[in-house]
Each structure stands twice: as C-alpha cells, then as structure tokens.
C-alpha positions in Angstrom: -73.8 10.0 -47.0 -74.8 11.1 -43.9 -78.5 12.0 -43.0 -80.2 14.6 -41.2 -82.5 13.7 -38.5 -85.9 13.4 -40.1 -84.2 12.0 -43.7 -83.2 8.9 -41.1 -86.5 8.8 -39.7 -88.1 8.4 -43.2 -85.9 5.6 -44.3 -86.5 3.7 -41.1 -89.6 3.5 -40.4 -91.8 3.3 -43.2 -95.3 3.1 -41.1 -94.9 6.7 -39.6 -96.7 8.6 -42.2 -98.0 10.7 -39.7 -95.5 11.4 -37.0 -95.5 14.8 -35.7 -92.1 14.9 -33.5 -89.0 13.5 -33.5 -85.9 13.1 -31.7 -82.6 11.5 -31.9 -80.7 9.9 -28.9 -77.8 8.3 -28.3 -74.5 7.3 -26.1 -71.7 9.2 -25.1 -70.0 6.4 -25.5 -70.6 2.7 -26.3 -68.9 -0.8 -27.3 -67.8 -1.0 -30.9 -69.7 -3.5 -31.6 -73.0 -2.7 -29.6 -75.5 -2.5 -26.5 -77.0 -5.7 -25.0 -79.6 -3.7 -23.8 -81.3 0.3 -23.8 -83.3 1.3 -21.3 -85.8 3.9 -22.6 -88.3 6.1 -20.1 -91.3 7.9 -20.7 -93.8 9.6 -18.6 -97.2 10.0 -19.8 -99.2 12.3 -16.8 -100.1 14.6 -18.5 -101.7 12.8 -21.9 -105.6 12.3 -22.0 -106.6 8.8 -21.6 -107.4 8.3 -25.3 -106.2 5.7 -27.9 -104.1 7.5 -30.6 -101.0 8.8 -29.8 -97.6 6.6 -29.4 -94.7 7.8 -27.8 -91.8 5.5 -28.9 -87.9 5.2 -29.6 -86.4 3.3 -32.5 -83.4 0.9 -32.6 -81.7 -1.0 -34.9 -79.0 -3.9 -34.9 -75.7 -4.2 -36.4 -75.2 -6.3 -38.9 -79.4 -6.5 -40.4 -81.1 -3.7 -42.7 -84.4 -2.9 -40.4 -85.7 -1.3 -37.1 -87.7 -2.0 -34.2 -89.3 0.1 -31.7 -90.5 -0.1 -28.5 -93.0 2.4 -26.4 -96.3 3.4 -25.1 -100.1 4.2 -25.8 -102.8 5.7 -23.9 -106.0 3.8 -23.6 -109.2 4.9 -22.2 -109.9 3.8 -18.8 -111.9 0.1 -18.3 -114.0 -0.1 -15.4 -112.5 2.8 -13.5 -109.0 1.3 -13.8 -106.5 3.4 -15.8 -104.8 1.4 -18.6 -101.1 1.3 -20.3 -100.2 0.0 -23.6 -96.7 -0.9 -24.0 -95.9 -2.0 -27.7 -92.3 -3.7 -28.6 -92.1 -4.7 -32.5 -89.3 -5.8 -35.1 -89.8 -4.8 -38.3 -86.8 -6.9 -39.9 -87.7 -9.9 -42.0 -87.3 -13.2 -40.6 -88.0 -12.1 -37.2 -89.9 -15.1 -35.2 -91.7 -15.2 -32.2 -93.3 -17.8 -29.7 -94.4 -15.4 -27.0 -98.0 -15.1 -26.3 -97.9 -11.2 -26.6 -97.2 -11.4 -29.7 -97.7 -12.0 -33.8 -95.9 -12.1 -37.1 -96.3 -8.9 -38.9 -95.3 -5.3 -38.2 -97.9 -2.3 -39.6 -98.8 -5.0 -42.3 -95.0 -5.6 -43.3 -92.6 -8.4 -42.1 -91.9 -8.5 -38.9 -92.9 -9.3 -34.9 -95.8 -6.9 -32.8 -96.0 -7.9 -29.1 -98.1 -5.9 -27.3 -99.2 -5.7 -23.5 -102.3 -3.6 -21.4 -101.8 -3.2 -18.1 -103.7 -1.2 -15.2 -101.2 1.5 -14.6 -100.9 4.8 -13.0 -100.0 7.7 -15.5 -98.4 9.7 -12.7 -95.3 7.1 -12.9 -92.5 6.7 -15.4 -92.2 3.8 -17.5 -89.2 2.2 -18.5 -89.4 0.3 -21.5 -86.5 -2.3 -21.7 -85.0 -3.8 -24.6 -82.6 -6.6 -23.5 -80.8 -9.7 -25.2 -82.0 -12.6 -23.7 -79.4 -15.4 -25.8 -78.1 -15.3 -29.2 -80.1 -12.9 -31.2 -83.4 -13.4 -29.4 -84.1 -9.8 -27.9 -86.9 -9.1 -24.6 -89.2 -6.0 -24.5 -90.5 -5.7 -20.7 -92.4 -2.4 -19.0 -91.0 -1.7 -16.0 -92.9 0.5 -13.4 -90.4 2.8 -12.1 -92.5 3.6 -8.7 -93.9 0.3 -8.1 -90.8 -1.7 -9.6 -93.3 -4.0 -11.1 -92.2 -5.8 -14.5 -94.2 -6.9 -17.2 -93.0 -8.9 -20.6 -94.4 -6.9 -23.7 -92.9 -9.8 -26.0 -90.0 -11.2 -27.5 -88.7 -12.0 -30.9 -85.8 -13.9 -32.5 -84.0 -11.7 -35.2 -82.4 -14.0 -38.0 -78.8 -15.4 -37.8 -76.3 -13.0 -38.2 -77.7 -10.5 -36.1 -76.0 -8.3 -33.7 -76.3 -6.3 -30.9 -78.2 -3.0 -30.6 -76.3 0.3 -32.8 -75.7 3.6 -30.8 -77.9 5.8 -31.6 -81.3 6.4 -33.6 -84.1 8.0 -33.2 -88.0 8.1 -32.2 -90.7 9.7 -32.3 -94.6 10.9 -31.4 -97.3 9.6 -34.0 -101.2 10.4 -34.0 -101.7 6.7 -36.0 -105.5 7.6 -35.8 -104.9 9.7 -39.2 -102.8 6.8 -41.0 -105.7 5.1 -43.4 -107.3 8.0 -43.7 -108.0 9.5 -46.6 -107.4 13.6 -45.6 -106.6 15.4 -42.1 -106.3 18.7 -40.8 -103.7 19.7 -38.3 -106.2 22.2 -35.9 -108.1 18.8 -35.7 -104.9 17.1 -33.9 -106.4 16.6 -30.0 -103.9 17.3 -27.0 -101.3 15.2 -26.0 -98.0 15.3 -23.7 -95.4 12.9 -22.7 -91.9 13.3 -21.2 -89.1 11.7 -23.2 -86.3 10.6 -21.0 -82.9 9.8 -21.8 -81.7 6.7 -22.2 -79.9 4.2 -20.3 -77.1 1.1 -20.4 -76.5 -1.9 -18.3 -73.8 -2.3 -20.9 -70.1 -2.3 -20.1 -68.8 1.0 -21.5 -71.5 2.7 -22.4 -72.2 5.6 -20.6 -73.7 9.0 -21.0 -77.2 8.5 -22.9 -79.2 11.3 -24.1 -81.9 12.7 -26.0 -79.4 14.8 -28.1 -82.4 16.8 -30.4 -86.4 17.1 -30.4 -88.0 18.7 -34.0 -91.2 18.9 -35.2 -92.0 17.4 -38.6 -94.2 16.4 -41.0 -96.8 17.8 -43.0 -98.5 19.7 -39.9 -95.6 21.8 -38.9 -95.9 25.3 -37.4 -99.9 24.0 -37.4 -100.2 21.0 -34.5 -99.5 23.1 -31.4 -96.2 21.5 -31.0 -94.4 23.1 -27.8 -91.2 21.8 -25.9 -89.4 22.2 -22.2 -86.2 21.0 -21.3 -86.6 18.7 -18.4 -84.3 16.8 -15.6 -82.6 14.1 -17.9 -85.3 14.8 -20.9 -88.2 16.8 -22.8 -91.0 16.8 -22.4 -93.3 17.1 -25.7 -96.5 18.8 -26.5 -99.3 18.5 -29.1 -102.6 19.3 -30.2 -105.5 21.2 -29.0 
C-alpha cells in the first residue's frame, strides 16, 4: 500500500502530535541497499530565540521497523551568548548508547536522545550529519557551515541486523510546547521560521537530494499562519504570529 505524505508521517513518528509542517525528501538516486551517511541543512535566522519549535528530518534504516531524527531547537540566549540545540535520537528498540550526550529513551518510548547546546550564530546554516561510524553504530554531529566547526550531538548503536540509511522520508516542524497539554488554540501558535535545505550524500551513487514537497498539517491547518517560499536548494517555512 503506498502512503501519502502525512499518512507516513503518522505511522513514523508517533511523538509528533503536534506538528504543523511537513515535508518529504529524498535522492535522485541512491545505492540499493542504502546511504552511509545524509547530510541535512537548516537555517534558523529568522526564528525568535525561544524554546519550542524543532525543525527536524526523519530517517529510517533498512532492514529495522523504526525512525530516528535528527535537527535543531532555538533556545533563549544565556548571558548574552546566542544558543543552538542540536537533537539526534533513535527511536528503534534496542538502540544503545555510551556517549555522554546522550540517554536511553526517545519521547518516553524505547530508544536513544543525544542532545547538544552550543553558542552559535543564527545567521549560519547548520548541517546536521548522520554518518555510520562501524557496523550499525550511527554518529549525529552539528556542523557550522561558516565557521566549519563540528560538534558530536551523540551516537547510538542500532541492534544487529541493521542496515544502512533508506532513500527517502520525511520531516517536519513541531511546536512540542503544546504536547501534554490538555487543549490549544492555533491563533495562540507564536512566530517561527527556518529554511529547510536539501539534502546531501558523501555516498557513492547517490546524487541529486531534495526536499521534493512541503504541506501543512494537522489539526491547525488554514489557522497557524503557515506561509512558504521556494529558496536556492530549499524552503523556507513560516509559522505563527
């Protein structure tokens, strides 16, 4: 059976119950039997310096049932300095981890979180990288794309059996300050924007990433001040008031 966009979004990740925007990406084209690494950028200069939003892209890996996703979060600024949360997470069972950035548990499932705060400059682009390190033990790392600096987010061990990363998912903008609550209204949703790039491959073979659709969804559509532009190599994504 093949899925639309959002239906795929529902079934694979289970914690956005209030995501607002979606998109799908994927590669032109892309080894049979998957990517040893996605590069995924996002460019936050215009989003106010507030915990609440995430701007992330999902993955999943041949040959187990769940997804991961990796991406960032805006954080008020600390002492004048402005901060950048990158988060990189597994949701699959029998994922381990010994990295200091991270714990056992995903949005109070099974899983890995890793996690990372940084002083950053929201006029940059991020990459977030997602790259095999050895058998099926997979790397999240931030990568400053002015500065070049790198930071490890985390890293995890998927079970035995796992493979490399599919072609194609999709991702997505959450407000997570509404999950737990017990009722929301969508003229209450503050601004937001972020720039969704497309994605990239270090791969062999796989060439031609992009951010193929952007939709809005969810119980606030027509009602959260969605708007989207077409950009060099990506969208960029609007929200709120």
């Amino acid at each position: 059976m093949k899925f639309t966009a959002a239906a795929l979004l529902a079934l694979c990740a289970p914690s956005l119950s209030y995501a607002l925007v979606g998109n799908e990406w994927k590669f032109n084209n892309a080894p049979a039997d998957g990517l040893s690494d996605i590069t995924f950028p996002f460019n936050m200069a215009k989003a106010p310096h507030k915990s609440g939003f995430y701007f992330a892209q999902q993955f999943n890996f041949h040959n187990v049932t769940d997804v991961g996703y990796t991406g960032l979060q805006p954080r008020e600024d600390s002492k004048g300095k402005r901060i950048v949360h990158a988060a990189f997470s597994s949701f699959q069972s029998g994922t381990t981890t010994k990295h200091r950035n991270c714990h056992t548990g995903a949005d109070g499932g099974p899983g890995v979180s890793c996690a990372v705060d940084i002083q950053g400059d929201y006029n940059h682009t991020y990459n977030l990288v997602v790259k095999n390190t050895r058998g099926t033990t997979w790397r999240g790392t931030l990568v400053d794309t002015v500065t070049r600096k790198s930071t490890v987010v985390g890293e995890w061990t998927l079970p035995a059996g796992a493979g490399k990363l599919v072609n194609g998912q999709v991702g997505f903008v959450e407000y997570y300050t509404w999950n737990g609550q017990p009722s929301h209204t969508c003229n209450s949703l503050p601004y937001t924007q972020a720039t969704f790039y497309n994605p990239t491959s270090k791969t062999r073979g796989a060439n031609g990433g992009k951010v193929t659709t952007v939709y809005e969804y969810g119980d606030c559509v027509g009602k959260a001040g969605y708007s989207l532009k077409k950009v060099s190599k990506g969208y960029n994504i609007k929200v709120g008031f």
